[in-house]
C-alpha positions in Angstrom: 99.7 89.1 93.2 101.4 88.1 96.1 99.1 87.4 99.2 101.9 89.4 101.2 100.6 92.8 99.5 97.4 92.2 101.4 97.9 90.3 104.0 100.1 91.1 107.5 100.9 89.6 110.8 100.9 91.9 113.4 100.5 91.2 117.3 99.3 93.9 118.3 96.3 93.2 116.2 94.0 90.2 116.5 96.0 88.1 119.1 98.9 87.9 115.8 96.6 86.4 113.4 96.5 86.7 109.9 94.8 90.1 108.9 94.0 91.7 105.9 96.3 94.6 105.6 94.1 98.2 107.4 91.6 96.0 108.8 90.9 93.9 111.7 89.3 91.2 109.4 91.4 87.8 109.6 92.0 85.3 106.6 90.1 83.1 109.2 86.8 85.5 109.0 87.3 85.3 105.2 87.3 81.8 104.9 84.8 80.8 107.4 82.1 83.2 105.3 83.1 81.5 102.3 82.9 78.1 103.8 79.0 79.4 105.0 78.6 79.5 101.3 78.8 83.4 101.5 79.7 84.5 98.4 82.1 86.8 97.2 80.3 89.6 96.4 78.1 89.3 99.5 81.1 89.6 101.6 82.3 92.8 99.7 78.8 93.9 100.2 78.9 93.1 103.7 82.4 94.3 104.3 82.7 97.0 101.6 86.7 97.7 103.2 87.5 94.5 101.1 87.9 93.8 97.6 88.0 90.9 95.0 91.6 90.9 95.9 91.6 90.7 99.7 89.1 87.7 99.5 91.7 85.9 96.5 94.9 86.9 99.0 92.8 85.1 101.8 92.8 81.6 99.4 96.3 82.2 98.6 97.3 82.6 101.9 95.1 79.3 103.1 96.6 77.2 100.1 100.3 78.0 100.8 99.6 77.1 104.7 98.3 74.1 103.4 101.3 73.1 100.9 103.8 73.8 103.6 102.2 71.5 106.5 104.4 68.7 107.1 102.8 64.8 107.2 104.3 62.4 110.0 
């Protein structure tokens, strides 16, 4: 899977940040549960517009940002 299947950029939603494709939910929202030690299936129970999927496109997304920043 390709975290582009789930995951779009559009301004016009959320000030242009990262959202998981027909929500308003950002990988940021995601991430910051999961960092509160949510777990997964808390947040699906939660948010039941998201799936397994969404929350594993959210870590893809966050590890690719991650490989591609640039150390002076």
């Amino acid at each position: 899977m390709k975290y582009t299947d789930r995951i779009e950029i559009n301004p016009n939603v959320r000030f242009g940040r990262p959202c998981i494709k027909r929500t308003r939910i950002t990988v940021y929202d995601v991430l910051s549960w999961l960092a509160s030690d949510m777990t997964i299936e808390q947040i699906i129970l939660d948010y039941p517009e998201l799936d397994m999927l969404d929350i594993k496109a959210c870590l893809a997304y966050a590890a690719d940002k991650e490989h591609k920043l640039h150390v002076a």
